[in-house]
N, CA, C and O of each residue as an XYZ file, in Angstrom:
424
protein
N       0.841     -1.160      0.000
C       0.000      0.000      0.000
C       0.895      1.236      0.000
O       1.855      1.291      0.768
N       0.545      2.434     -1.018
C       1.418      3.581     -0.960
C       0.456      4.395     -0.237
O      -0.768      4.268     -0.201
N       1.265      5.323      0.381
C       0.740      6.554      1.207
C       0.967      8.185      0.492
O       1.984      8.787      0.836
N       0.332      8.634     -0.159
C       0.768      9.474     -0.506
C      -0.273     11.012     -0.344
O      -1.465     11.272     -0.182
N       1.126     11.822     -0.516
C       0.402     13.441      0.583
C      -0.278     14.146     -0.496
O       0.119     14.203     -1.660
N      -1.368     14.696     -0.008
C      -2.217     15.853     -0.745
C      -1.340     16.601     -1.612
O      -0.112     16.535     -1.668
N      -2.381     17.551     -2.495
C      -1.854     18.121     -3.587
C      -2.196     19.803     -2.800
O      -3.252     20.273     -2.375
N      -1.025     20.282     -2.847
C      -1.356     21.914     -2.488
C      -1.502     23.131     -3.132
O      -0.607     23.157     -3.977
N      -2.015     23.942     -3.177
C      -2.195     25.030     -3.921
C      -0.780     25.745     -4.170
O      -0.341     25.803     -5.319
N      -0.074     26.284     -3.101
C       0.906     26.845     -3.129
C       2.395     26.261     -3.645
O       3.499     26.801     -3.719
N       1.867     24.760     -4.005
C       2.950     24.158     -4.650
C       4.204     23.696     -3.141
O       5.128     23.020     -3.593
N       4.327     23.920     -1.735
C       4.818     23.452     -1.295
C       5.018     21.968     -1.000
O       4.201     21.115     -1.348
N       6.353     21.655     -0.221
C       6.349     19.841     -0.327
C       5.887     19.835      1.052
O       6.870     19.750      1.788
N       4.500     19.904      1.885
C       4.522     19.667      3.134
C       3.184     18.936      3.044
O       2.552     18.842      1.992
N       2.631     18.213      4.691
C       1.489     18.264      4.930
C       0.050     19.099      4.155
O       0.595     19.949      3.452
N      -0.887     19.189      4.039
C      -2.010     19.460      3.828
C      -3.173     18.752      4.551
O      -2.975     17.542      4.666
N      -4.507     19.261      5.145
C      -5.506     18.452      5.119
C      -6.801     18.933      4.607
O      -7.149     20.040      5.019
N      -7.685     18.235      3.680
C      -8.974     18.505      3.673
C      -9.990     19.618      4.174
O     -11.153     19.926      3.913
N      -8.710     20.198      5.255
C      -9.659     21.278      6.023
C      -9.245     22.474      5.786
O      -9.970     23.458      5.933
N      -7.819     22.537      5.322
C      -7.103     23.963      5.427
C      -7.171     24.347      3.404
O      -7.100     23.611      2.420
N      -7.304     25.542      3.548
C      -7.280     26.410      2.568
C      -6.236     25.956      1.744
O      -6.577     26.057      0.566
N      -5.155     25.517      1.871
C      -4.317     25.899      0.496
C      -4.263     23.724     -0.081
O      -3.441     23.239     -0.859
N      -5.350     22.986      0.610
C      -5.482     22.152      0.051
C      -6.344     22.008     -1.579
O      -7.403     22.593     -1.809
N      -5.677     21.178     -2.510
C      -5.994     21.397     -3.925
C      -6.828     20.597     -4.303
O      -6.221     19.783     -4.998
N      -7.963     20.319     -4.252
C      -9.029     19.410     -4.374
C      -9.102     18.907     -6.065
O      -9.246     17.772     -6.521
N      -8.974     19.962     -6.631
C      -9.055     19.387     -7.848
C      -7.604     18.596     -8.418
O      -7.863     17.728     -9.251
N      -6.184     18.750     -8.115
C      -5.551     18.826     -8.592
C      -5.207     17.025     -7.813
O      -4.557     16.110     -8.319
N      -5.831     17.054     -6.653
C      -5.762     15.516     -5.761
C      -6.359     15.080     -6.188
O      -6.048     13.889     -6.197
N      -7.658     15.346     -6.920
C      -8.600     14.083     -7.504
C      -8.177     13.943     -8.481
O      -8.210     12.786     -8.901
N      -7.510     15.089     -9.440
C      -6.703     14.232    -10.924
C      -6.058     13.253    -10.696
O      -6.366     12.187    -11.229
N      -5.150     13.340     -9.969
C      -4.002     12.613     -9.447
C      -5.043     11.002     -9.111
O      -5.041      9.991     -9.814
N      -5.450     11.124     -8.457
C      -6.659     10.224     -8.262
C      -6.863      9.398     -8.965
O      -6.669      8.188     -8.853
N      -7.384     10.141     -9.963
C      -7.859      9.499    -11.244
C      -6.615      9.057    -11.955
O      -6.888      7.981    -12.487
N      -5.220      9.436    -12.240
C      -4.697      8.674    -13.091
C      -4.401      7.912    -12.445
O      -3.974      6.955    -13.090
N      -4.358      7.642    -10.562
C      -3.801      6.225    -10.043
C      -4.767      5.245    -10.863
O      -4.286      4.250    -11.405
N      -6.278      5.566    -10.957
C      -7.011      4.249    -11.488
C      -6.956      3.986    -13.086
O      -7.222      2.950    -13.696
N      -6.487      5.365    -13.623
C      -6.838      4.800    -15.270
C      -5.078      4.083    -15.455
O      -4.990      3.046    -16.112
N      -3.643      4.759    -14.791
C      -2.590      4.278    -14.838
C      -1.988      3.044    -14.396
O      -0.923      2.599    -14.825
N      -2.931      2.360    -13.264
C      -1.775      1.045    -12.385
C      -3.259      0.414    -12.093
O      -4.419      0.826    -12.084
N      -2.687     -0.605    -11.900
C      -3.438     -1.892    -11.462
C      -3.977     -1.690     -9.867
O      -3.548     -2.266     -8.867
N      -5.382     -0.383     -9.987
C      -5.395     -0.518     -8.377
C      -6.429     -1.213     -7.921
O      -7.287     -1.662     -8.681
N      -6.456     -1.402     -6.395
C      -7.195     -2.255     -5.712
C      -8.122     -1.198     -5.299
O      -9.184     -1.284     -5.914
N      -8.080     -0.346     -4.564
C      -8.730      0.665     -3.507
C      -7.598      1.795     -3.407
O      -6.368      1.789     -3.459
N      -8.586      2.762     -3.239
C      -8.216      3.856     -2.674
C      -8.815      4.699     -1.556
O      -9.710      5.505     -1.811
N      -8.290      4.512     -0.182
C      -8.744      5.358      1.332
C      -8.137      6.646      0.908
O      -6.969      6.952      0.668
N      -9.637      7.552      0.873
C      -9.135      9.489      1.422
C     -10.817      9.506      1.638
O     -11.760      8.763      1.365
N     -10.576     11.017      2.398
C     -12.115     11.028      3.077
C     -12.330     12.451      2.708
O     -12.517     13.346      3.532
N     -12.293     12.599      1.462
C     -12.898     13.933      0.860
C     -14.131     13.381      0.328
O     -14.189     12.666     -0.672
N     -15.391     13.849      1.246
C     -16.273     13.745      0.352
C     -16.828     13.863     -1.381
O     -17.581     13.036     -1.896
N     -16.428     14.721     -1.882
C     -16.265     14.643     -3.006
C     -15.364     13.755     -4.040
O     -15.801     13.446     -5.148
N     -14.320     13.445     -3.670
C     -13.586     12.294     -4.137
C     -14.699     10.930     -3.952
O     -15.138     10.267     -4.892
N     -14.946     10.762     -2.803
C     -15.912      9.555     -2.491
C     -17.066      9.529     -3.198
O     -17.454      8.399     -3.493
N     -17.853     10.615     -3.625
C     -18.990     10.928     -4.491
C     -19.022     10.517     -5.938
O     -19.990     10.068     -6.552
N     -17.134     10.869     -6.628
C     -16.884     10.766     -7.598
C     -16.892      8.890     -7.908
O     -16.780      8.336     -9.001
N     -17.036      8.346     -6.764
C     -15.989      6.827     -6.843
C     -14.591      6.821     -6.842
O     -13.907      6.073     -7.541
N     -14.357      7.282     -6.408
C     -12.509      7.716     -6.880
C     -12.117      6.897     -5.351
O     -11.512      5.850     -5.583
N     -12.292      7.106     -4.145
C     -12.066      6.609     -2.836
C     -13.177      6.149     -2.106
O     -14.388      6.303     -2.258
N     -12.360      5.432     -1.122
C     -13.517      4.793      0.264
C     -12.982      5.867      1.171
O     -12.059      6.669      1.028
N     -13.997      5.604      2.333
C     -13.759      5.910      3.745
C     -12.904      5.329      4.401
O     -12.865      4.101      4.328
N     -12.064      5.965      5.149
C     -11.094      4.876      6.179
C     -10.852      6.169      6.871
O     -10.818      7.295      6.375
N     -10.659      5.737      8.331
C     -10.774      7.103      9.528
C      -8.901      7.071      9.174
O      -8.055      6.343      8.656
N      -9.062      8.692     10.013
C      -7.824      8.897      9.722
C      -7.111      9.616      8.415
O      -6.061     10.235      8.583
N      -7.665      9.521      7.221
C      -7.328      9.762      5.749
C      -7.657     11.099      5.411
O      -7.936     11.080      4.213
N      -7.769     12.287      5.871
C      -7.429     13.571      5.433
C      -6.698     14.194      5.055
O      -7.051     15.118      4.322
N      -5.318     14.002      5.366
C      -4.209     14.290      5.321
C      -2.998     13.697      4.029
O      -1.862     14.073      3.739
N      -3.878     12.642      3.496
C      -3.270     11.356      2.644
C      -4.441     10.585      2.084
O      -5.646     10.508      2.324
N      -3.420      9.943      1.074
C      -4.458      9.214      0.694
C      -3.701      7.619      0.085
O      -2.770      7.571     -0.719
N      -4.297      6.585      0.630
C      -3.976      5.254      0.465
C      -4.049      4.349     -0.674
O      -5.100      3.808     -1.018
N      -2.897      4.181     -1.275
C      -3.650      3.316     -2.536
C      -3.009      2.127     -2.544
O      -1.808      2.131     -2.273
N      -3.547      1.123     -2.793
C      -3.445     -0.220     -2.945
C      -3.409     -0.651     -4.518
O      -4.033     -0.046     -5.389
N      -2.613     -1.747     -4.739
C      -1.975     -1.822     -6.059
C      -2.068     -3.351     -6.172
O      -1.739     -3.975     -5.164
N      -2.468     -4.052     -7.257
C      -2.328     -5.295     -7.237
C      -1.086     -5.645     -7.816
O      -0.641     -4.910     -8.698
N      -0.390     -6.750     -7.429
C       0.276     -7.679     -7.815
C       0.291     -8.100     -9.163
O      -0.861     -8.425     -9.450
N       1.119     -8.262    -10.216
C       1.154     -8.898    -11.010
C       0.485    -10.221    -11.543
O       1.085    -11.290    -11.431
N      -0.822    -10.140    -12.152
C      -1.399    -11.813    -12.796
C      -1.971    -12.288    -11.774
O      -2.253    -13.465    -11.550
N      -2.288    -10.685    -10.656
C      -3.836    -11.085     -9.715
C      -4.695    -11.437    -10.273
O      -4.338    -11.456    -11.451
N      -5.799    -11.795    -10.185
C      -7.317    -12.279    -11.029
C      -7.740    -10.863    -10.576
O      -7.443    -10.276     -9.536
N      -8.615    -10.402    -11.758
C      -9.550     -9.047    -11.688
C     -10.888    -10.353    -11.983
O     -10.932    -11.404    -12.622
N     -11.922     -9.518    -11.059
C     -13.266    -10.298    -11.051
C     -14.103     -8.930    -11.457
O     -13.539     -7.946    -11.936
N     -15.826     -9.014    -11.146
C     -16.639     -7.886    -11.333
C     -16.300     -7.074    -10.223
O     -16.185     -7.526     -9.084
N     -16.165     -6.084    -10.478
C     -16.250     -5.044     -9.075
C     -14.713     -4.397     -9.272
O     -14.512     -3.298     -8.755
N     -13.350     -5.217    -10.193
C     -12.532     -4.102    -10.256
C     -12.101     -3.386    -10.929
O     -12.559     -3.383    -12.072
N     -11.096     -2.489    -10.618
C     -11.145     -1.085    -11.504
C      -9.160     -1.329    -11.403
O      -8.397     -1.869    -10.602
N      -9.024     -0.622    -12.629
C      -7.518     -0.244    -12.697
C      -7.286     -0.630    -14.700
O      -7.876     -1.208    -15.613
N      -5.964      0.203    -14.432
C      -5.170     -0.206    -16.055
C      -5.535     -1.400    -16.463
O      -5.904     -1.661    -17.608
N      -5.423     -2.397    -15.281
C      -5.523     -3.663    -16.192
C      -6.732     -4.590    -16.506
O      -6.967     -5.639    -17.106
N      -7.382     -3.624    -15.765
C      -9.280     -3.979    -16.545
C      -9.233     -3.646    -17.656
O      -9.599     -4.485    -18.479
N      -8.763     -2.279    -18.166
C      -8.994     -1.336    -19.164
C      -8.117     -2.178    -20.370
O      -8.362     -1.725    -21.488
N      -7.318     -3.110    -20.364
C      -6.123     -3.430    -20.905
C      -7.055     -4.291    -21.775
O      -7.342     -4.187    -22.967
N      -7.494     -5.283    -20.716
C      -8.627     -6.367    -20.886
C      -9.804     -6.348    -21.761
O     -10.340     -7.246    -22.411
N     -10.118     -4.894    -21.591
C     -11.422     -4.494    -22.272
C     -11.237     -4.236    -23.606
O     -11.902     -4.633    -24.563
N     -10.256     -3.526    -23.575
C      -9.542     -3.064    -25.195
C      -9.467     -4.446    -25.907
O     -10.229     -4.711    -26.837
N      -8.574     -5.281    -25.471
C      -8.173     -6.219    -26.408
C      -9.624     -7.345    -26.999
O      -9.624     -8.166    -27.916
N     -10.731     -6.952    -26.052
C     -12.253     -7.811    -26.272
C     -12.900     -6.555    -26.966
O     -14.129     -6.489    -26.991
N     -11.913     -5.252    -27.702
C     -13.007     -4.820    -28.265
C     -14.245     -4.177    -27.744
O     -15.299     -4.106    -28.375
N     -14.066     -3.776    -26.703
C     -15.399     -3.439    -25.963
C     -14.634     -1.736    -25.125
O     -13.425     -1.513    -25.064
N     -15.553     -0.945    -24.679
C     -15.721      0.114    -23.849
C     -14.386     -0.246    -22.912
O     -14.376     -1.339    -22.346
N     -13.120      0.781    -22.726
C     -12.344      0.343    -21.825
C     -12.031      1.829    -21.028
O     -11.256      2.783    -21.098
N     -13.476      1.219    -20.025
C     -13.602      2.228    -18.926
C     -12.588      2.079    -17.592
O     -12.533      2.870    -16.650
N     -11.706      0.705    -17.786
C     -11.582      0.426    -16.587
C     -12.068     -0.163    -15.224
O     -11.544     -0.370    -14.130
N     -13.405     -0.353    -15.823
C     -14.468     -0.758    -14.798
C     -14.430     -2.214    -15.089
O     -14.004     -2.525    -16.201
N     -14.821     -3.207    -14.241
C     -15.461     -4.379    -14.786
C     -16.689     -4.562    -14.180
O     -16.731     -4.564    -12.950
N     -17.862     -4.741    -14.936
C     -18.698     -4.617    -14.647
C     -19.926     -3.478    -15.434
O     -19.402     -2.809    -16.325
N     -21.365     -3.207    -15.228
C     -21.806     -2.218    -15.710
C     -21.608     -0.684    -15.293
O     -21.650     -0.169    -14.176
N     -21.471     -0.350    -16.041
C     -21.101      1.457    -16.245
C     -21.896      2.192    -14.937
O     -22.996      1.829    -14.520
N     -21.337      2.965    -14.555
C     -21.707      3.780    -13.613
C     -23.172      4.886    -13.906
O     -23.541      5.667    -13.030
């Protein structure tokens, strides 16, 4: 599992949380988003409501400050329900919609 720190407005390398002003909401949910369209992920814990709204993250206490992503293993089995590059990989080569999703469309 990687841990990695919010995106800040002011461009510094420090802390941020969800609560303070110079946190970058949009610029953390991009980031977000290419963890799932780029790598093979499992889950992602941050507790920005809006990230969570998007599907982009779960809840996990603690996660304001960061955000958790989980990565599968190499020639894991993807079943219905997961998301990452290598759904999308999957989908392409069957010719079909490669949302990344497995499963029906959101």
């Amino acid at each position: 599992m990687l841990d990695i720190r919010l995106e800040r407005k002011d461009g510094e390398n420090t802390s941020v949380s969800i609560d303070e002003d110079q946190y970058d909401r949009a610029l953390t949910t991009e980031l977000i988003n290419l963890w799932w369209e780029k790598a093979p992920v499992n889950f992602v814990y941050f507790n920005d409501p809006t990230v969570i709204a998007a599907h982009l993250s779960q809840h996990s206490a603690g996660h304001r400050d960061h955000f958790h992503v989980s990565v599968r293993t190499k020639g894991a089995t993807i079943r219905k329900g997961t998301r990452g590059s290598d759904v999308a990989e999957v989908q392409s080569k069957l010719g079909i919609t490669a949302d990344g999703r497995f499963g029906p469309a959101l």
